[in-house]
MILUM-230627 format. One line per 5 residues: for each residue y, z, x of N, C-alpha, C. Coordinates in Angstrom, 3 decimals, always signed. Atoms other than C-alpha are relative to their C-alpha. Example, Ala and Ser with C-alpha at 12.3 -4.5 7.8 and 13.67 -1.06 7.14 Angstrom:
BEGIN
-1.190 +0.000 +0.890 -4.500 +7.800 +12.300 +1.200 +0.000 +0.900 ~ -1.190 -0.060 -0.820 -1.060 +7.140 +13.670 +1.090 +0.730 -0.770
// end
This chain:
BEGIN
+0.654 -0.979 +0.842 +85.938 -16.626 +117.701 -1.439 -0.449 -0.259 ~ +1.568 +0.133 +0.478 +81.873 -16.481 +117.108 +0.228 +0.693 -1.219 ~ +0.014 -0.219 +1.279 +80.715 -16.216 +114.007 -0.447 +1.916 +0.253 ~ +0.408 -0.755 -0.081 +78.896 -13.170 +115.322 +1.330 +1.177 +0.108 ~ -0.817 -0.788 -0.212 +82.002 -11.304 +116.144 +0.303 +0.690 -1.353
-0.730 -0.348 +1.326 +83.361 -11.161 +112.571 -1.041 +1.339 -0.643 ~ +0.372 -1.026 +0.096 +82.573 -8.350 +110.626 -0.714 -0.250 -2.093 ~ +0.433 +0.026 +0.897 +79.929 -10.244 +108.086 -1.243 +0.053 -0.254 ~ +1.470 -0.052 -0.114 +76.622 -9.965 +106.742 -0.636 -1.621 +0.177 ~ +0.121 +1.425 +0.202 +75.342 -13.240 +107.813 -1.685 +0.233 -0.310
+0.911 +0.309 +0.734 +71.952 -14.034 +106.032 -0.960 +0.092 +0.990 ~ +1.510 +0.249 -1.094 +68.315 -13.302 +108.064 -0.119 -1.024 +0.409 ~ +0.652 +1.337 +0.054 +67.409 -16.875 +107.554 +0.750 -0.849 +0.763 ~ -0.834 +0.871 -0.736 +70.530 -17.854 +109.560 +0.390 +0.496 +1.091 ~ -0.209 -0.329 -1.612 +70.028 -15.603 +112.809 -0.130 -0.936 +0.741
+0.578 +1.047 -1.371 +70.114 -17.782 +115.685 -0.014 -1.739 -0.402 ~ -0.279 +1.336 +0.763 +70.660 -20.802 +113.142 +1.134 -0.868 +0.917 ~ -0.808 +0.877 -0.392 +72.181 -24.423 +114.607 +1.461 -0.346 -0.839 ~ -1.328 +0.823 +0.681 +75.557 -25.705 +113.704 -0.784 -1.054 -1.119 ~ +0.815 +0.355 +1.414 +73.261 -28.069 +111.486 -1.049 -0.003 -0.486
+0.285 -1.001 +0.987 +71.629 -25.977 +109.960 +1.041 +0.552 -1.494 ~ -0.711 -0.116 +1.001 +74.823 -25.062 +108.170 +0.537 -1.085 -0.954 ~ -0.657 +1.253 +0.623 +75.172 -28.584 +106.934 -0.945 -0.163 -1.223 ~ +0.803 +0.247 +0.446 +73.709 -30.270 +103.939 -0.967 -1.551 +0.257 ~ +0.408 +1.217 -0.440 +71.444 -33.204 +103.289 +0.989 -1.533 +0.176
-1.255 +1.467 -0.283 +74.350 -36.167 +103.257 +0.739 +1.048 +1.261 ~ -0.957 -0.710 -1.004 +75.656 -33.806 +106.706 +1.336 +0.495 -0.587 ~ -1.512 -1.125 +0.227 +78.855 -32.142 +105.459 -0.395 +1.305 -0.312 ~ +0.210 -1.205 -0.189 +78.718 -28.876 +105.523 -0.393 +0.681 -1.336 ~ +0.594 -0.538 +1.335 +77.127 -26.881 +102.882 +1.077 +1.349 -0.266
-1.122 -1.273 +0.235 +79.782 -25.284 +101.436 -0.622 +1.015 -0.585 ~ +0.966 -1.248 +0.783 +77.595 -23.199 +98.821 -0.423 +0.742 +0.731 ~ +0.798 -1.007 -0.580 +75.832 -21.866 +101.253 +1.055 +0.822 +0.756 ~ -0.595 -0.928 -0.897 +78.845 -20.765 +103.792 +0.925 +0.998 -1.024 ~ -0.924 -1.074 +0.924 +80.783 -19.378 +100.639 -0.218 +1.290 -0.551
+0.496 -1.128 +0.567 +78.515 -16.748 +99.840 +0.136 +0.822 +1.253 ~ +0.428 -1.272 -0.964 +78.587 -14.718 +103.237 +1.724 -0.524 +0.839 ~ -1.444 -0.006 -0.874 +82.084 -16.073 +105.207 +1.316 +0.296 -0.542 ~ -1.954 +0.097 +0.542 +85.808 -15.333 +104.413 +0.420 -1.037 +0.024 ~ -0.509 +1.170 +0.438 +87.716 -17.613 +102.985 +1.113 -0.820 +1.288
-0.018 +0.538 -1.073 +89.861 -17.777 +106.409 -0.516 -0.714 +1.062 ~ +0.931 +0.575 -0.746 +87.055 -18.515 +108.090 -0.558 -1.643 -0.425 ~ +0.646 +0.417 +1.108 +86.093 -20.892 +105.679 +0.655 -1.925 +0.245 ~ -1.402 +1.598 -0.382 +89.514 -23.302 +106.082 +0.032 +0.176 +1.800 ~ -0.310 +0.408 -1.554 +89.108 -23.287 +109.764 -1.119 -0.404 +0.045
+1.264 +0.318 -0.531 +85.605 -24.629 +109.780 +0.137 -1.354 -1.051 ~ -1.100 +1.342 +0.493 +87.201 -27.508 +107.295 -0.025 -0.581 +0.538 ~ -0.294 +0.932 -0.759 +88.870 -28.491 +109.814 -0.631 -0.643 +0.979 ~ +1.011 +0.403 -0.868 +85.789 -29.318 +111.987 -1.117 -1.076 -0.698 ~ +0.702 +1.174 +0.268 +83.901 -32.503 +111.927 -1.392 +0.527 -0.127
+1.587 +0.094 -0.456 +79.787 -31.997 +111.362 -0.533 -0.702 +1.019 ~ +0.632 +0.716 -0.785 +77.358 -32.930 +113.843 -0.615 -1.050 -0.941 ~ +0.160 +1.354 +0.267 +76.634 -36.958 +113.360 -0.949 -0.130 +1.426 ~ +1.096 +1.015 -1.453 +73.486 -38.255 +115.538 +0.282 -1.257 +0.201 ~ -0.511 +1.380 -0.310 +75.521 -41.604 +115.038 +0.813 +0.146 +1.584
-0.612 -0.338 -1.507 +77.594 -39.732 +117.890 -1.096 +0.240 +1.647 ~ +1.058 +0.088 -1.235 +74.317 -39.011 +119.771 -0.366 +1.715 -0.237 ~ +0.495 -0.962 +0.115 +72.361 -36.158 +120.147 +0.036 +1.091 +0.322 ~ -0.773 -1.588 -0.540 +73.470 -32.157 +120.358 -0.316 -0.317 +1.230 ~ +0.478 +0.014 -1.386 +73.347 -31.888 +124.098 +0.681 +1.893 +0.193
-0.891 -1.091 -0.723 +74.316 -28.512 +125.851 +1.254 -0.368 +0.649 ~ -1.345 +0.433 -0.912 +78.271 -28.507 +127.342 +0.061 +0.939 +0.785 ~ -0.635 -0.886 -1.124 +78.258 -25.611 +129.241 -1.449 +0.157 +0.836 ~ +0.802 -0.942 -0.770 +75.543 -25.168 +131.950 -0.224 +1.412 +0.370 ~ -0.371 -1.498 -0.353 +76.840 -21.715 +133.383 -0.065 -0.041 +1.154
+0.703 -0.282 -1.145 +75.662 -20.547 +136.479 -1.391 -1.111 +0.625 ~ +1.556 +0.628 -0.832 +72.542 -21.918 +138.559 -0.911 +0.634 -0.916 ~ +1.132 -0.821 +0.927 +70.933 -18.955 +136.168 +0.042 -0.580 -1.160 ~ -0.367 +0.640 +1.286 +72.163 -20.863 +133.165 +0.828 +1.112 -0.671 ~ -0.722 -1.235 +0.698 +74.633 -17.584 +132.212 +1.228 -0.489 +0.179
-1.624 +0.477 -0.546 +78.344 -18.339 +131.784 +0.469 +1.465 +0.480 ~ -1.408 -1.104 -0.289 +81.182 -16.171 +133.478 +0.929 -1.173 +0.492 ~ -1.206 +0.900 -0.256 +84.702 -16.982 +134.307 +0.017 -0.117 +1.694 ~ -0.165 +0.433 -1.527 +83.834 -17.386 +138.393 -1.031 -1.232 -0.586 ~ +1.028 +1.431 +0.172 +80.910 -20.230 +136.873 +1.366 -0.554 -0.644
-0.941 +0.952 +0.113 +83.712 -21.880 +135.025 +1.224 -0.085 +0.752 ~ -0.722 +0.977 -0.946 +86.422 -21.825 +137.659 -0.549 -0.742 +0.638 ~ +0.896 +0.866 -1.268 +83.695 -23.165 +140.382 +0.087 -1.057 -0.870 ~ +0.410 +1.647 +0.524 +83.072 -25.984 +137.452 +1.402 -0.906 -0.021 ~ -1.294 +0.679 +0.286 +86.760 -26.733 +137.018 +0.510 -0.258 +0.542
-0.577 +0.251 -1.377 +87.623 -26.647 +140.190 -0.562 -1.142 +0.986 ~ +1.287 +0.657 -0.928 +84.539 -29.125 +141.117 -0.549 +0.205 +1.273 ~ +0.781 -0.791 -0.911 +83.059 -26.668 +143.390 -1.572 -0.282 +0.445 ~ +1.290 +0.050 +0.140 +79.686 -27.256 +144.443 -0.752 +0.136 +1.289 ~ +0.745 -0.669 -0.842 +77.158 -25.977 +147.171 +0.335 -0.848 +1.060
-0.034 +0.530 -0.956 +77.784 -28.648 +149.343 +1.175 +0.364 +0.466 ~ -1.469 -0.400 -0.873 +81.482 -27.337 +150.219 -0.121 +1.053 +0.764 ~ +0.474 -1.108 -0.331 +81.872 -25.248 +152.458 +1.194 +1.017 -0.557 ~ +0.181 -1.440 +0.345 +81.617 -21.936 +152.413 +1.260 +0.475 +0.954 ~ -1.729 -0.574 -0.626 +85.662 -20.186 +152.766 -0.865 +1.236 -0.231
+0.146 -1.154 +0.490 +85.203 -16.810 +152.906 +2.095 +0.373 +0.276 ~ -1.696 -0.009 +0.610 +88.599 -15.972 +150.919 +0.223 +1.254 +0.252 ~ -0.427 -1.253 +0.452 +88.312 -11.921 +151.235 +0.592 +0.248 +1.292 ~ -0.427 +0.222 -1.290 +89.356 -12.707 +155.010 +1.575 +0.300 -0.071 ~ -1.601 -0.376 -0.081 +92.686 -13.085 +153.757 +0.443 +1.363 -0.378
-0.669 -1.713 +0.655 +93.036 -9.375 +151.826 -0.403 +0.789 +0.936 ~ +0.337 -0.821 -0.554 +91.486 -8.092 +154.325 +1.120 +0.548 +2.056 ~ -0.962 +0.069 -0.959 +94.323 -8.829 +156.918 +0.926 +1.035 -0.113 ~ -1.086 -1.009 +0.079 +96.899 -6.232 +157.949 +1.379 -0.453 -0.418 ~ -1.471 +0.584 -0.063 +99.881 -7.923 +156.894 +0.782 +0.476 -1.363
-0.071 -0.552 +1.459 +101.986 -7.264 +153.814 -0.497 -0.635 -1.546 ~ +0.704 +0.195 +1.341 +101.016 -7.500 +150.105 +0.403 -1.921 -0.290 ~ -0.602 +1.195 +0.391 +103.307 -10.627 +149.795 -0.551 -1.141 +0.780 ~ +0.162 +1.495 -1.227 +102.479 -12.995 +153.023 -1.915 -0.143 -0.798 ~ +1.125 +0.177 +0.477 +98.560 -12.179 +152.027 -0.355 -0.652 -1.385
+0.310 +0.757 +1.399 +99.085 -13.567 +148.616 +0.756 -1.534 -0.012 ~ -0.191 +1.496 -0.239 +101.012 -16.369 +149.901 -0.832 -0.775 +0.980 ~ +1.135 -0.038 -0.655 +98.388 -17.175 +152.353 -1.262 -0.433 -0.946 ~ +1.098 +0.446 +0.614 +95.904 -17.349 +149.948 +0.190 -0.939 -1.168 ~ -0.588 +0.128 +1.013 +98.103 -18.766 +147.302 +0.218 -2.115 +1.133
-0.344 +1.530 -0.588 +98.874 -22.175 +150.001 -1.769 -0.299 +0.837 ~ +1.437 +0.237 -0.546 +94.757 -21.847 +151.245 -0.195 -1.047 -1.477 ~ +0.346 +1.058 +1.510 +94.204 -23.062 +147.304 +0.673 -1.075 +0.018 ~ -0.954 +1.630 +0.359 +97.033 -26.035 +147.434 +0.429 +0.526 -1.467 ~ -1.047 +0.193 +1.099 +99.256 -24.319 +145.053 +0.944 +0.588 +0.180
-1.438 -0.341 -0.153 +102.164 -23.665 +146.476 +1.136 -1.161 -1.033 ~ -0.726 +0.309 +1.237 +104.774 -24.385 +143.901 +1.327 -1.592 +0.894 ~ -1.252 +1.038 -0.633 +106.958 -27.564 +145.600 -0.108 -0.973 -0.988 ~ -0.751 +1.141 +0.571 +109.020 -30.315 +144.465 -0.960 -1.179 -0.544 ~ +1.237 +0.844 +0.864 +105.800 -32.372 +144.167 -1.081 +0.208 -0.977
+0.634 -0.691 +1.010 +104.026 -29.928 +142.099 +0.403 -0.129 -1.436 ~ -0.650 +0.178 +0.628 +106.555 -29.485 +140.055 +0.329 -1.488 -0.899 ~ -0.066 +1.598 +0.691 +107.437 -33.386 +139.181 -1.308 +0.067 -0.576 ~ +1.207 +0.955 +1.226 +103.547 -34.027 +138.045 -0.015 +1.036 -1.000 ~ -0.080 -0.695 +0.519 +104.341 -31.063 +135.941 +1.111 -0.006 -1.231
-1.192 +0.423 +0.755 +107.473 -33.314 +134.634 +1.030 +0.912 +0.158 ~ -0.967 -0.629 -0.823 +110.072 -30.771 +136.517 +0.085 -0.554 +1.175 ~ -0.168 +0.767 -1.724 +111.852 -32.759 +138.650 -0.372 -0.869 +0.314 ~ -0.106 +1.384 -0.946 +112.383 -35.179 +141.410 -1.592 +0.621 +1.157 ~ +1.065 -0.245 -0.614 +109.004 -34.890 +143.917 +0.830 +0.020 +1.376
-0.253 -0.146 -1.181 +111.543 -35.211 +146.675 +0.612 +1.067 +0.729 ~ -0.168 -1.542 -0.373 +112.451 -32.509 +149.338 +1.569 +0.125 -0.085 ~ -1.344 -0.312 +0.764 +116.057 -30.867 +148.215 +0.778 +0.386 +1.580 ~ -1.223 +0.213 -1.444 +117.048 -30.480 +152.485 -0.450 -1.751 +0.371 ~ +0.464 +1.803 -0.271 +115.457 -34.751 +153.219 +0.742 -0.492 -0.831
+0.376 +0.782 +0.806 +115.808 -36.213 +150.258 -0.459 -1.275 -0.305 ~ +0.864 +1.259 +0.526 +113.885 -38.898 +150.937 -1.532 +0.380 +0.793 ~ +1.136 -0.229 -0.001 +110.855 -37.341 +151.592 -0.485 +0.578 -1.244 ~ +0.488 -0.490 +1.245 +108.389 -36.359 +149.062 -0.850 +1.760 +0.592 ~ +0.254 -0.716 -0.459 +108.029 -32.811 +149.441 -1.202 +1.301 -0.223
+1.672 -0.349 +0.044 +104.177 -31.318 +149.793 -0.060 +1.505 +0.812 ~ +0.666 -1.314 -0.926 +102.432 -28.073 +151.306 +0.277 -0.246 +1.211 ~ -0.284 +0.305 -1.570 +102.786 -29.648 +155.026 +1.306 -0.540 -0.173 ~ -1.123 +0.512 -0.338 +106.195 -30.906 +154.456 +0.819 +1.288 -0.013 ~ -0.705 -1.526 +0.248 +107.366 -27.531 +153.290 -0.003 +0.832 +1.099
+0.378 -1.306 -1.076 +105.569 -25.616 +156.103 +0.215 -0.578 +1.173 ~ -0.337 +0.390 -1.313 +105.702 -27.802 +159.008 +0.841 -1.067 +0.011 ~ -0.360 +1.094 -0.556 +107.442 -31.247 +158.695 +1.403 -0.086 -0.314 ~ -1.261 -0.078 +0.171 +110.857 -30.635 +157.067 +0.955 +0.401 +1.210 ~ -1.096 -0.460 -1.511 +113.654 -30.178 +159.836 +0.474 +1.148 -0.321
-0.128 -1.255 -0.385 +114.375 -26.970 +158.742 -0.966 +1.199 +0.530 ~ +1.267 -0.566 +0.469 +110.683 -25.745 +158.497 +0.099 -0.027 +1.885 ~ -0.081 +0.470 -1.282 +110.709 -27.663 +162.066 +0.558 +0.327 +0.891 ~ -0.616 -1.005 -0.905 +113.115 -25.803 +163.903 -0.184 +0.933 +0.029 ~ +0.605 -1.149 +0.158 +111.715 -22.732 +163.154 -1.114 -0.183 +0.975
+1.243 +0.662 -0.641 +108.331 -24.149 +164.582 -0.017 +0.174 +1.605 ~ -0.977 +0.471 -1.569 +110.178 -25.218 +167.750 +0.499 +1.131 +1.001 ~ -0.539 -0.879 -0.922 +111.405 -22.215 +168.675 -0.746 +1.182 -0.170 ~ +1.310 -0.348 +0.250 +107.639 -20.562 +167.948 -0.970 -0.062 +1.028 ~ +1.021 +0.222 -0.539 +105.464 -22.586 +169.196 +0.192 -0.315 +1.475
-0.335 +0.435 -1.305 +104.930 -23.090 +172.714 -0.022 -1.690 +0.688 ~ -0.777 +1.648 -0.649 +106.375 -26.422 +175.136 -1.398 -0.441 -0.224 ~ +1.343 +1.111 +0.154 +102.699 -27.558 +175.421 -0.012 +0.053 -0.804 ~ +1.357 +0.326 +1.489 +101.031 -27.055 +171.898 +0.967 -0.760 -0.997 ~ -0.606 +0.367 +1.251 +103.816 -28.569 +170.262 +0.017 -1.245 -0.542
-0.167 +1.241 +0.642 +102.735 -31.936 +169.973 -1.655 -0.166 -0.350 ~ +1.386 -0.019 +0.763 +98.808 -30.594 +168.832 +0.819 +0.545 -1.136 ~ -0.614 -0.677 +0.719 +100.868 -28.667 +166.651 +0.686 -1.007 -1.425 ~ -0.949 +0.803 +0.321 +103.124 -30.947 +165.344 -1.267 -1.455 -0.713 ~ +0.334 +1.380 +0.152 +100.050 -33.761 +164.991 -1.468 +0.559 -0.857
+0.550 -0.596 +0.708 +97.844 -31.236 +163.154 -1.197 +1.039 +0.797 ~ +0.617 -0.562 -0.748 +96.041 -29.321 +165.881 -0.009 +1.364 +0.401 ~ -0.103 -1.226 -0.544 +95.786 -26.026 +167.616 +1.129 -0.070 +0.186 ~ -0.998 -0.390 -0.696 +98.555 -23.583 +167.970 -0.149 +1.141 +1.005 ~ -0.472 -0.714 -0.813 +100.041 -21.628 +170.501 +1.221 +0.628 -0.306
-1.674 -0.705 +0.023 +102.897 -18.864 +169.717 -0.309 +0.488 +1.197 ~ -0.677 -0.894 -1.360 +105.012 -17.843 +172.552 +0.036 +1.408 -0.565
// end
């Protein structure tokens, strides 16, 4: 919630005003002053917030945004995701733009990201054993799921063709028959 959202008269003198700004001279927050214009909800949730201390070091900005300096939620996935110009460049609309059905295209794009939901996902998620439930003594990942499991693997086998199956198999070009 911004303060701006709420539905109060906040004071001329405190348009565009810093976080301390609302403090007093010993830093704690100037209550007098926020009691005359905030709700009292508002009031006990800003309580619970520490003042800025330059013993901690000095306001800095936390959010860059964009390259323009503007936030949106594609600038904070790229940041969260640690995206950055030097990667390359997927073009992702490749996948929706395929004829196939609604489902394979979203799984497709869903195992392009590395989040297909497996046994090793799951465990660092504290669900579960990380190992695969036909092996069980493998630990079972995106390539164990899709190509290296012996069931995944016989499927494969009777796919791919006699040559490509050991580029195939060793992470290389395929060939379907």
């Amino acid at each position: 919630m911004c303060i701006s959202d709420l539905e109060v008269n906040i004071p001329q003198e405190l348009i565009g005003a810093k976080v301390a700004d609302l403090t007093d001279v010993d830093d704690n927050w100037n209550w007098s002053m926020l009691e005359q214009w905030l709700p009292a909800s508002v009031l006990q949730k800003i309580q619970a917030i520490t003042t800025p201390d330059l013993a901690n070091g000095e306001d800095t900005l936390n959010w860059p945004g964009d390259r323009h300096g503007i936030f949106s939620v594609a600038a904070a996935y790229h940041r969260l995701c640690n995206f950055t110009d030097a990667a390359p460049v997927v073009d992702w609309k490749r996948i929706w733009k395929l004829k196939l059905l609604e489902r394979v295209r979203c799984f497709m794009w869903t195992f392009c990201h590395n989040r297909l939901l497996t046994n090793y996902r799951k465990s660092k998620m504290g669900i579960g054993s990380p190992m695969c439930d036909v092996c069980a003594n493998t630990i079972e990942d995106e390539l164990h799921v899709l190509r290296d499991c012996p069931k995944a693997m016989a499927l494969w086998i009777s796919v791919v063709h006699n040559g490509a199956r050991n580029d195939f198999f060793l992470g290389g070009s395929v060939a379907l028959d």
